[in-house]
N, C-alpha and C positions, 0 to 999 in steps of 0.2 A: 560656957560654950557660946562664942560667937555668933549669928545670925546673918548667914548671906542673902541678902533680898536680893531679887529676878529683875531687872529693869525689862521695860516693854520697849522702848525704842534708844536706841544707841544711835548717836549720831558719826556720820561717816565721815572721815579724815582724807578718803580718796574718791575722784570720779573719771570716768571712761573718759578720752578725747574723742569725741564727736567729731569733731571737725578730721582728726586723719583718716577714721573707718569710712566716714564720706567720699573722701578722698581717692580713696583705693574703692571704691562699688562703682560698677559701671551701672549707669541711669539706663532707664528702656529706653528702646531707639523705633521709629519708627519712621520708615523708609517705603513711599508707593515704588512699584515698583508693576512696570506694563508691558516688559516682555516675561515670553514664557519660558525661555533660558535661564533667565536669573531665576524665575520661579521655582525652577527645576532644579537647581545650584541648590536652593536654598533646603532641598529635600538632603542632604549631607549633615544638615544638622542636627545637634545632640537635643536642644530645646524642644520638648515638647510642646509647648504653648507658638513655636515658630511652625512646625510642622503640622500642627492643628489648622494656625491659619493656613499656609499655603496648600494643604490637602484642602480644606474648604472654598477656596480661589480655585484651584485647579476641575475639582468635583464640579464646582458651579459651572466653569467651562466647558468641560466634558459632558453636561447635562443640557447644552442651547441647543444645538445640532451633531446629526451623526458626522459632519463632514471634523468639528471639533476632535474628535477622537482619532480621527483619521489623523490631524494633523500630531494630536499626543503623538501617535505610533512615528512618525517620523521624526520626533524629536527625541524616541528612545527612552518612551517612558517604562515602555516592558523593561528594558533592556536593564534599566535602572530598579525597577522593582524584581528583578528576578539578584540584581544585584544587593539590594536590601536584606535579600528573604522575606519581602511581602511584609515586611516590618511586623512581624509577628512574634516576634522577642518584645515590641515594646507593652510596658503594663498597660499604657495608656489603650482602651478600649477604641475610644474616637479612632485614634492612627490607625488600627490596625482594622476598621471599616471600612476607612475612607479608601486603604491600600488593595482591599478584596473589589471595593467597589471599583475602580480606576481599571483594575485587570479583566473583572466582570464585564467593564464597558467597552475595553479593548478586543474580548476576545467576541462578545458580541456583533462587532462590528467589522470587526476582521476575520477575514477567510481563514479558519487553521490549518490549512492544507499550506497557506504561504509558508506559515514559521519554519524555522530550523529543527531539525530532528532533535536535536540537544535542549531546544527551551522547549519546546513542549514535553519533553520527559523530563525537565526543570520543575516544569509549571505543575504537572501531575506530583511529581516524587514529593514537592512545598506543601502542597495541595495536602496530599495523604500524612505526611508529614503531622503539620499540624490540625489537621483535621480530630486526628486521635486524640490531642491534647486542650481542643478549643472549645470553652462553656457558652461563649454567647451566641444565641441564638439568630443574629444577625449575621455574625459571621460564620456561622454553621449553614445557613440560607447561600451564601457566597462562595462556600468553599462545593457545596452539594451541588450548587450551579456548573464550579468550574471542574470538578470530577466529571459531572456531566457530558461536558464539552468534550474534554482530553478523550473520553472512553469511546467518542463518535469513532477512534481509529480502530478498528477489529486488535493489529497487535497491543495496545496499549492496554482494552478492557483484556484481556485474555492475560495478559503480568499482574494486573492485580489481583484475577482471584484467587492465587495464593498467599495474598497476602491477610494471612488470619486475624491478627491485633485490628488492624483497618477494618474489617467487615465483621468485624463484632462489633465495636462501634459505630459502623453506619448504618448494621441491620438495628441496633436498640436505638437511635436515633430516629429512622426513617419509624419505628413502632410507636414512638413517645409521642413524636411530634405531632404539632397544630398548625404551624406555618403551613400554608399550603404552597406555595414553593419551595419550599423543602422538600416537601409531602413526592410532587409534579416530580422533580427532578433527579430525586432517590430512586423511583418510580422508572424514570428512565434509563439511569445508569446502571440497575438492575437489569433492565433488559436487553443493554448494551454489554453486560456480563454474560449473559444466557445464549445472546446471539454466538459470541465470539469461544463459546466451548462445544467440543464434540458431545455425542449422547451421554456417554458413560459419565463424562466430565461434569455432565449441566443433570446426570439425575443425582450425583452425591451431593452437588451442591445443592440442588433445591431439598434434597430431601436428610438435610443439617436441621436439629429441633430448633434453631433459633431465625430458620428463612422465614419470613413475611409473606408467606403465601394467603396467611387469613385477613391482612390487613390490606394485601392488590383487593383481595376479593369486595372487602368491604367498601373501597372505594370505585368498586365500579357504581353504586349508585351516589357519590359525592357531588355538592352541590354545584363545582365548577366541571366543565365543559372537558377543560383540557388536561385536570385531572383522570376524569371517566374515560376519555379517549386513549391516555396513555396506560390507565389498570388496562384496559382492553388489549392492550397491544402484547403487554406485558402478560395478559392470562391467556392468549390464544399460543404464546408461547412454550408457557407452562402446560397447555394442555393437547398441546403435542403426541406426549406421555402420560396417559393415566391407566399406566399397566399393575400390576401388583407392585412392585419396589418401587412407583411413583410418590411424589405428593398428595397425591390424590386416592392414595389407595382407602383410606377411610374414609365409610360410605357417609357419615356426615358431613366431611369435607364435599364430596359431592354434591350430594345433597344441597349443602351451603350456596356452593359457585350457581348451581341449578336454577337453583331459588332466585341470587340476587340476579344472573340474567334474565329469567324469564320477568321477575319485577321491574325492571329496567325496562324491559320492552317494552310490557304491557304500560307503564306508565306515559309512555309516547311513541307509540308505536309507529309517530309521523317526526319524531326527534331527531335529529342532527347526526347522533350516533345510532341509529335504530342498525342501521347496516350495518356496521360494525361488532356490534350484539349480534347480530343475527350470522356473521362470520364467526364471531366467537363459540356463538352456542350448537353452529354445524360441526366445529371443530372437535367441542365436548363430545358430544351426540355420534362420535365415529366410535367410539368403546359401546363394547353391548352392555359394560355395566350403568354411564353414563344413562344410555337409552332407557335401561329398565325402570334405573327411577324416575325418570321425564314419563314413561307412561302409568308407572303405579302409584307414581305422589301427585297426580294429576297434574300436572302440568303442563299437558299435551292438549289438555282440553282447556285450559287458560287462553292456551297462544290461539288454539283454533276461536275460541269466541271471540278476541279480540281481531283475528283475521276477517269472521262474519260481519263484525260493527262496521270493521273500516276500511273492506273490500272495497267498497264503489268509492271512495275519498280516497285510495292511494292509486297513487299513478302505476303503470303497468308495470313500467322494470320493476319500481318498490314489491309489486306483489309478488314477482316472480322471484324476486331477491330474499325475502322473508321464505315461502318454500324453500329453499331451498336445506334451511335443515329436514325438512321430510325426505328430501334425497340420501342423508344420510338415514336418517330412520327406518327406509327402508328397506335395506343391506338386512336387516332380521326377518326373515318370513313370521315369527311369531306373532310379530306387530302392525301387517298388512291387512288383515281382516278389519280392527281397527279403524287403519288410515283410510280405506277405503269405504268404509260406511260415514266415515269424517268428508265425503267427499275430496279427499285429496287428489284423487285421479282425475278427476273432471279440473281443479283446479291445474291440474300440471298440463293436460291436452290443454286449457283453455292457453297457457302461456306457450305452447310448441305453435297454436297457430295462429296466434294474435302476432307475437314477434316477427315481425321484418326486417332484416332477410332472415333472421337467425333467432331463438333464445339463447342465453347463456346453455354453457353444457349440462351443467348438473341436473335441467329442467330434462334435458331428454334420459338421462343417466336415471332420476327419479323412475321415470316412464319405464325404462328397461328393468327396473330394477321390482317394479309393482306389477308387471306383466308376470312375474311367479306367481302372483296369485290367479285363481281364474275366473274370478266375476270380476278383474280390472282388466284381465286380458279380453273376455271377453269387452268390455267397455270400450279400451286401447280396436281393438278391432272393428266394432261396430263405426268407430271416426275414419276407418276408411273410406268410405261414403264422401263425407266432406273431404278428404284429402289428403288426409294423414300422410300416407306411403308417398302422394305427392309433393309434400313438403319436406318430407327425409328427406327423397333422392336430391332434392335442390338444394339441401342445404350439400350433400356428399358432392353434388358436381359444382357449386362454387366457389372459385380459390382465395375470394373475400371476407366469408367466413373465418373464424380464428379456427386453430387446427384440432382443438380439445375437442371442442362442438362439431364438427366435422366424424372426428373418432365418436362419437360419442354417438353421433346417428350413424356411422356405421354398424355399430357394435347392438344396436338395437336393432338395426335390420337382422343383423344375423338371430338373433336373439329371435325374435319375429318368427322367423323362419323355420327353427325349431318347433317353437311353441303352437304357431298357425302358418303351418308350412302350405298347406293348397289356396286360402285365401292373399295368403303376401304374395305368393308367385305368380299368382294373376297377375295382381296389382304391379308388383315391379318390371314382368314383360308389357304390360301395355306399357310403363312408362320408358321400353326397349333397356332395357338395366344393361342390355352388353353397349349398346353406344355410350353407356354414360360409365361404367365401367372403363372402357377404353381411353376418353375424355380425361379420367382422371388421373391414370396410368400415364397417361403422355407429360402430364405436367411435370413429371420426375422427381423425383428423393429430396432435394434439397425443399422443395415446395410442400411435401407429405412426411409426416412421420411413420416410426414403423408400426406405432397399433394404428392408426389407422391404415396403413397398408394390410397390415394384419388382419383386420377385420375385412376389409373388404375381399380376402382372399375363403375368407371364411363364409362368405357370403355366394362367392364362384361351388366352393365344395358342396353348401349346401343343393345349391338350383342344382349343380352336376347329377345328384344324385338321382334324380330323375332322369330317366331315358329321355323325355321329350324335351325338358330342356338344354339338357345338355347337347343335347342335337340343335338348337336354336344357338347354344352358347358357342357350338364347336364353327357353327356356317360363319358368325363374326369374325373375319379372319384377320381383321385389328386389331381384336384383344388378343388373340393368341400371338401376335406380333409383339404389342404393347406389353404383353408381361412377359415373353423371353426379353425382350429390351431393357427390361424391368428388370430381369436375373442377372444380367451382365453389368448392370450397375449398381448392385446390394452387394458385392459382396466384400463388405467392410461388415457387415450386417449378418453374422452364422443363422442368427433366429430366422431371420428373412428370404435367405436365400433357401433355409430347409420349410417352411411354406411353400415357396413362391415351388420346388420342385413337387409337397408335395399336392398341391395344388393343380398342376398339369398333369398329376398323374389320373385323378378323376374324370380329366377333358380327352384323355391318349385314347379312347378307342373310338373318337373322331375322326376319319380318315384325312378331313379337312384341316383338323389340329396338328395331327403327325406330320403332315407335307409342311402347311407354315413351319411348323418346328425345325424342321431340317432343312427350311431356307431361310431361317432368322439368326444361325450361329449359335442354335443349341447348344451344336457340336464343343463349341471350342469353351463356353460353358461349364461343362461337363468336365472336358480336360483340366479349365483351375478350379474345378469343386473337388476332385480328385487329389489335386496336388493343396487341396489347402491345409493348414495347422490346424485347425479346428475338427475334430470326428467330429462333430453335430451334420457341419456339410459335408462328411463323407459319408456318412450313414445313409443322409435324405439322397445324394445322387447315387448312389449303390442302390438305395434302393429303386430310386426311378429306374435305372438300368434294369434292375429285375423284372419291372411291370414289364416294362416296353420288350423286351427282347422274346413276347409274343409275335413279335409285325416284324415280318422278312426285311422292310428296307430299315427299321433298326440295328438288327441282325448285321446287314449290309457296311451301314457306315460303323458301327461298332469297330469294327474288322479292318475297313477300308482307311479308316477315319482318323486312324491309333488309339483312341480309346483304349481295344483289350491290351497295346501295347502300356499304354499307362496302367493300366490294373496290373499288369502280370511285373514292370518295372517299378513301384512303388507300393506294392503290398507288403514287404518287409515292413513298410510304418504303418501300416495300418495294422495293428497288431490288436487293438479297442474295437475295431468296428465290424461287427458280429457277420455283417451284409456283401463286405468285401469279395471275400472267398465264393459265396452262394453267387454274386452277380460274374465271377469270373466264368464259373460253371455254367451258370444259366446261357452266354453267349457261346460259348464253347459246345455245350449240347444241341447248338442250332446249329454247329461246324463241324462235322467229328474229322474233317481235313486239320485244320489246328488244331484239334482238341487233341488227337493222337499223336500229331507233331509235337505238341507240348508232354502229355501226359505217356506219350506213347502206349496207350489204353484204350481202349472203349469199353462202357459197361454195358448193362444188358439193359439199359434204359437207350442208350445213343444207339441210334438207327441210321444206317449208312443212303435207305432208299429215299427217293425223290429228290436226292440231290447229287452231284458229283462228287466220290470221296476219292479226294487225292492220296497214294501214299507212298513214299519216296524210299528206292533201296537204302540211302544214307540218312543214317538219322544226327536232324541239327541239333547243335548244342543252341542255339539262336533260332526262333522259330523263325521271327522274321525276313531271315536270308530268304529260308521256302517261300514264305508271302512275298514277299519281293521278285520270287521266280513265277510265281503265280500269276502275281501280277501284271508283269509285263511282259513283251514281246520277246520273248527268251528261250530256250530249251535249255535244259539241265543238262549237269553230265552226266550224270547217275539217273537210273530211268527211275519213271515217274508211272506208277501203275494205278487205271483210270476207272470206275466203277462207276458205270449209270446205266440201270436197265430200260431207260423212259427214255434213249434215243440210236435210234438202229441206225442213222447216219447225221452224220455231223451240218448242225445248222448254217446257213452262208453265211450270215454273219461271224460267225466263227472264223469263217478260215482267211487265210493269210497267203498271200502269195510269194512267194519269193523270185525276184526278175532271174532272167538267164544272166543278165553282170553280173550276178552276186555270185555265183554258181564256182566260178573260179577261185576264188574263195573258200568256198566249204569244198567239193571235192576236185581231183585233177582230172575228170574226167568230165568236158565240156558237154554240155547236153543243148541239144533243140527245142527243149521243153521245161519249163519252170518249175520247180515244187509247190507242193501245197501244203503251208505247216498250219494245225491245229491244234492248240491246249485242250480243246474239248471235242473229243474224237467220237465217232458213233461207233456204237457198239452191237455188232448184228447177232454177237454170236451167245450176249450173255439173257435177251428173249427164248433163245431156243432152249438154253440150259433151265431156265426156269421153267416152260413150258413141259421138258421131258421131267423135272424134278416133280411137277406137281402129277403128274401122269404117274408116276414109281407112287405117289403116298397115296395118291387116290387106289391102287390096283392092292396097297396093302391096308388101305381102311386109317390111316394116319388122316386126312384133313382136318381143318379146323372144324367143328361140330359148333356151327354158326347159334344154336341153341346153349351154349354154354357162356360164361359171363366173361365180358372181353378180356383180352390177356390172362383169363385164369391159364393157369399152369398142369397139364397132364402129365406129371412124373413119371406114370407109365411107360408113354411114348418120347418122352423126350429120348432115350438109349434108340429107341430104333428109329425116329429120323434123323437122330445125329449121326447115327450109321447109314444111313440113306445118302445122305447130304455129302457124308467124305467119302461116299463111293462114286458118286456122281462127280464131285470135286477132283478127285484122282484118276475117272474117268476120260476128262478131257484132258488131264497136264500130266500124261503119261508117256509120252512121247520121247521116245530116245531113250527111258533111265530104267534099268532093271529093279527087280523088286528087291528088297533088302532085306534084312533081321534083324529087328527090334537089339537083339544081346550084341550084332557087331558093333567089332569099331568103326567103319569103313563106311562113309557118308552120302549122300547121295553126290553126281556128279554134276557139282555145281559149274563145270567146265562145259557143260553140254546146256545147261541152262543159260550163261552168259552169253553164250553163243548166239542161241535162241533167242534173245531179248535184242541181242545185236543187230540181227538180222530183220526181227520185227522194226527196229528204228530207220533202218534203210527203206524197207517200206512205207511207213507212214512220215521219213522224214524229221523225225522228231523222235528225244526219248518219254515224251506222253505217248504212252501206250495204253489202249485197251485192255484190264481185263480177262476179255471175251476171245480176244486173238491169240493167247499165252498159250502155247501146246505143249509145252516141257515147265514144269515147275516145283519147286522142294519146298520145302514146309511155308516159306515166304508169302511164296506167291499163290500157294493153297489156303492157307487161313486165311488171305483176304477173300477168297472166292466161297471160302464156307462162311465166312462172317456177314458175305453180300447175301449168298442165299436164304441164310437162314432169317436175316431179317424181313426177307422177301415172305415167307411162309408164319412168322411169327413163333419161331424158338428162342427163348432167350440163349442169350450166348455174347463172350466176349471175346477182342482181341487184344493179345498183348504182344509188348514187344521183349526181346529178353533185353541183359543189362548191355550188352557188347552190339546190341543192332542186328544181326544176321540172323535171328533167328523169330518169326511170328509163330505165332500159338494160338488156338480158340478153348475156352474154358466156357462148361454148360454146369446147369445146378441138379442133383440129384440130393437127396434125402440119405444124411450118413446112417441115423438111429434107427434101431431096430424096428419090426413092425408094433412090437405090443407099448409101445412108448407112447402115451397116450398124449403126453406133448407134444409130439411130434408125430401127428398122425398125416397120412396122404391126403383123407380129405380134407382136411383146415390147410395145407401148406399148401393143395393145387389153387386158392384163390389168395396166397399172399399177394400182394404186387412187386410187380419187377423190380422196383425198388428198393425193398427189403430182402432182396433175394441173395444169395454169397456164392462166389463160384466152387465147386467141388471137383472138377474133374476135367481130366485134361482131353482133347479130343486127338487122338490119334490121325493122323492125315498122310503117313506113309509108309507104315510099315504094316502093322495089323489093321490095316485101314477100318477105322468105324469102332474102334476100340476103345474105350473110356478107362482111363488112370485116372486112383483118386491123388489129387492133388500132396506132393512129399514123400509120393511113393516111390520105389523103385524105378518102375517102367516110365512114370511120368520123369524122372529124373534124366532117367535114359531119350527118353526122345528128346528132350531138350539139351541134351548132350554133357549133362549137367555130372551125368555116370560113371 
């Protein structure tokens, strides 16, 4: 067997030509190159080692001055790197710094508001992009910057926080990280996200297990500046919301944030951000769960010793500034006993009267809010001496003050007033509070908001309440100008304008407020509170209309004014407003002229006497036509029968002349002597009828028994003066018409009565007729005259009209149930009042005169011809 031996080196029979592969390699070339055009050209290349340099030429440049950058951007460097992709495909790390860096200094320097819609959702979509897929750390620092930037737009932070893959790794990023640029600007763009979602939006998102709420927290005491100021920004954010389903809802979470502000604070409590903390830690401090552990894990007593060291070394705002979380703290009464043995009341008086012209508001807010206690009230009160109440009202009456503070001492005045109502109302009449009330009224809405308007109307209700000022309130008769003025320019404002009425309604039994009132355009007022969309202001002027429609000249323009016209034509929409209906009544029961024309009724409350009661053979479908006859210089066709026992002849002013020209006109028989027409005619004849009525009840022992309690009811006698009354009634308006029977058919002769009434008009000229002058009358014109008497004597009783017009009727109340019904005994029912009273029984007026039918029976059927 042969032996092959292995040689070590074999020598080669071929070798490479050198010389062609030289041939074919192109040598490195290098080329200066000193515009920025080419430089820019040269970013197209595939060479990395080419684009290394020229991103480092270009960088260098970008780095001498900001004006360098400027000129990039016009040479279309964006435009070129949004073309690239930010060359974030390349392996090479350098490229793809230098390209973050270049955009970084671009967007630095440039306004983002200039760019195009499409590159800046270019520049975010690259941005987020490779943001999720980039390990270095530098460019992680670049890309967090330019997220930043992009999310300043509201729409743009508000598209990414759906985007899940991207905020999972920016929340584990912004956790991990050390860069404090990174750190800053994560930081930011978080709160750029929080700003730009609604509530429900911004608590699912914070309250995701993987949000960074313990690491903002942590960095509020970090070592840079502009880190601390933006955790701050970003946790007064967050703590917006610290209700149960918050971030916050776990009390160590609390706790934590608690801690690291109040550490913060107290660490420099004359620091850069001390404010800022101190905004923060008011913000926490508004949840009462926040509070409790600020006062149980001591930390309330921290801030305060540290406020004791460095009282006299912080400048005033600063001091007032730092209270200003005891403002919130003391919205809890549990924890004012506390504050106030803390001396915190002395420090918030010391800042209400050291501040020129004004403290911030919360310092007075503080004040209002520590006045529920009562050794601060008392304290709060003892400073009116030095001037307290003086410095309110000036800050209330100057319009240089900001409007928060403004509200804010007004809302304490009122507050004041409650709590030490005879000491403040000294105080704010000597400082004459309706002048400056007035003052500040006149500056108008656009100048005032509406709690401070609010408040200071609350401050009118209070003083009103008092007899003697309200009498001081009501003689200013600029205020009561200034706030109708005041009404007719709110009412964009339902809240406002239902104060502002019911506000006047405490000042209305002013004589001097009433007359302003109804020379300031109350009236018209009234009409678009009426006609407004809102029930709030239909409710508040219905119910002003209720109060007032005690005072005759309310009553007056109500009527005159159209007011009850708006009520009675827009009540179909008021359907909500409980007040409507009771304020129609209310004006109505001071008129039972319209109230009968409308309702064709009176009840046993509407009283016909002391005033004129109109009431017309024809009954309107339209009340108004009648008011309109009423009104003016007119006679009716249809006669008008006239009821007032309180004038035996007609006052001069009343009457009306009519010349002998006109005379030709109304009849063909030319006369030498003028007429005399009157709508309010004397009446001579319905004195005597009362005077012989009360003579019949006296001789049967019927009068009022002035010992018995007013308006009680004697069920007894009501049957026998209501028979009194219709015999008396039938007495005088018997004239011409035979007596009847109840069971005929055959009517009274109402041919003998038209006559009669015809004839009456010839005489007075007019068809306003008296009453008292009517000597032939059938059920019509009798049941006004029992309705007039009996209110004269004080029976109750009604009148009604039937459904077809022709026929009046008087209904009185008798007791249906038996005696032994112990519900329904005589003596409990004679002191019901008139108001609860029902009518039962018809009053006979012409056939069995003085006759009572219970109401659906037979006989009552029959008189009303119903039979």
């Amino acid at each position: 067997m042969s032996r092959i031996s292995k040689r070590i080196y074999e020598p080669r029979t071929a070798y490479p030509d050198r010389t062609k592969s030289e041939e074919k390699s192109f040598t490195e070339l290098n080329v200066p190159i000193k515009k920025l055009d080419t430089a820019l050209l040269l970013l197209s290349s595939m060479e990395e080692c080419v684009l290394i340099s020229v991103f480092s030429h270009i960088t260098d440049f970008a780095r001498r001055q900001d004006a360098n950058v400027l000129e990039l951007r016009e040479h279309r460097l964006l435009e070129l790197l949004l073309e690239k992709e930010l060359f974030i495909s390349k392996d090479n790390t350098m490229i793809r710094r230098f390209a973050l860096y270049l955009l970084t200094a671009l967007l630095d320097n440039v306004d983002m508001s200039t760019f195009e819609p499409e590159q800046a959702n270019q520049i975010l979509e690259l941005a987020r992009k490779y943001y999720q897929r980039e390990a270095d750390d530098f460019c992680i620092e670049y890309l967090t910057y330019i997220i930043n930037v992009c999310l300043r737009d509201p729409q743009m932070a508000h598209s990414i926080v759906d985007e899940t893959e991207f905020l999972e790794k920016f929340k584990l990023v912004f956790i991990n990280s050390e860069n404090p640029d990174t750190v800053f600007h994560s930081i930011e763009a978080l709160h750029q996200m929080l700003q730009a979602q609604g509530a429900d939006q911004m608590l699912l998102f914070t309250t995701q297990p993987d949000f960074p709420v313990d690491r903002i927290i942590c960095e509020v005491t970090n070592e840079y500046q502009e880190i601390r100021k933006a955790a701050l920004k970003a946790l007064k954010t967050l703590l917006s919301d610290t209700g149960e389903d918050s971030a916050f809802e776990p009390l160590h979470r609390c706790f934590f944030v608690l801690e690291q502000l109040v550490k913060a604070f107290c660490d420099n409590p004359q620091g850069p951000e001390a404010t800022d903390i101190i905004e923060v830690l008011a913000t926490a401090l508004r949840s009462e769960k926040m509070t409790k552990l600020f006062f149980e894990q001591n930390l309330f007593d921290l801030v305060v010793e540290q406020l004791r060291v460095y009282m006299d070394q912080l400048p005033l705002q600063m001091r007032c500034t730092i209270i200003s979380i005891f403002a919130e703290t003391a919205q809890y009464e549990q924890f004012l006993p506390r504050m106030h043995k803390a001396e915190i009341t002395n420090m918030f008086l010391k800042c209400l009267m050291e501040n020129k012209p004004a403290p911030a508001a919360f310092v007075i807010q503080g004040l209002c809010r520590l006045s529920q206690y009562p050794e601060a009230l008392r304290r709060i009160v003892a400073e009116y001496e030095e001037g307290a109440i003086r410095k309110l009202v000036s800050i209330v009456l100057s319009p240089d003050v900001a409007i928060k503070t403004r509200e804010q001492a007004a809302e304490f005045l009122a507050r004041l007033l409650v709590a030490a109502f005879k000491d403040t109302a000294v105080q704010l009449q000597e400082q004459d509070i309706a002048a400056v009330l007035t003052a500040v009224f006149a500056q108008g809405l656009p100048a005032l908001s509406i709690d401070f308007v609010l408040s200071l109307l609350t401050v009118i209700e209070s003083l009103a309440q008092n007899e003697e000022y309200r009498t001081l309130l009501g003689e200013h008769t600029s205020l009561t100008e200034q706030t109708a003025q005041l009404l007719m320019r709110s009412f964009a404002h339902s809240i406002l304008v239902n104060n502002i009425f019911r506000c006047l309604c405490t000042l209305i039994d002013e004589q001097r407020v009433r007359q302003t009132l109804l020379e300031n355009y109350i009236v018209t007022s009234i009409k678009r509170a009426l006609k407004s969309l809102s029930n709030l202001v239909k409710t508040s002027v219905t119910n002003f209309i209720l109060q007032t429609t005690r005072f005759n000249e309310f009553i007056d323009v109500y009527i005159d004014r159209g007011i009850l016209e708006v009520l009675m034509e827009f009540q179909k929409h008021a359907f909500c407003v409980s007040t409507w209906g009771p304020a129609i009544e209310s004006i109505l029961s001071k008129c039972p002229t319209l109230k009968f024309c409308i309702r064709n009724c009176l009840t046993f409350t509407d009283i016909t006497s002391g005033k004129d009661f109109y009431v017309a053979h024809k009954m309107y479908d339209d009340f108004r036509i009648f008011q309109n006859i009423l009104r003016n210089d007119c006679s009716p066709l249809e006669p008008v029968l006239v009821v007032n026992f309180d004038r035996p002849t007609p006052d001069k002013s009343d009457l009306v002349d009519v010349p002998v020209k006109c005379l030709h006109t109304i009849t063909e028989q030319a006369g030498e002597e003028g007429w005399i027409y009157c709508k309010r005619p004397g009446d001579s004849g319905l004195p005597e009828y009362l005077e012989a009525l009360n003579q019949t009840l006296e001789e049967h022992g019927l009068v009022e028994n002035p010992e018995r309690i007013r308006r009680s009811i004697d069920f007894a006698n009501v049957a026998k003066r209501s028979k009194l009354i219709a015999q008396a009634v039938a007495g005088v308006m018997s004239d011409n018409l035979k007596i009847l029977d109840l069971n005929s058919t055959e009517e009274c002769s109402r041919h003998t009565v038209s006559c009669h009434l015809a004839e009456l008009r010839y005489v007075y000229h007019t068809n306003f007729i008296p009453i008292g002058a009517v000597r032939s009358g059938c059920q019509f014109e009798r049941a006004i005259l029992f309705k007039g008497l009996a209110d004269q004597i004080g029976l109750p009783c009604t009148l009604q009209r039937s459904v077809d017009g022709r026929v009046l009727y008087n209904e009185v109340p008798l007791p249906l149930e038996p005696e032994e019904d112990v519900h329904c005994d005589k003596k409990t029912l004679k002191f019901m009042p008139w108001r609860m009273l029902r009518p039962t029984h018809v009053v006979d007026l012409m056939y069995n005169v003085g006759d009572l039918y219970p109401m659906q029976s037979r006989q009552a059927l029959q008189y009303l011809r119903l039979y």
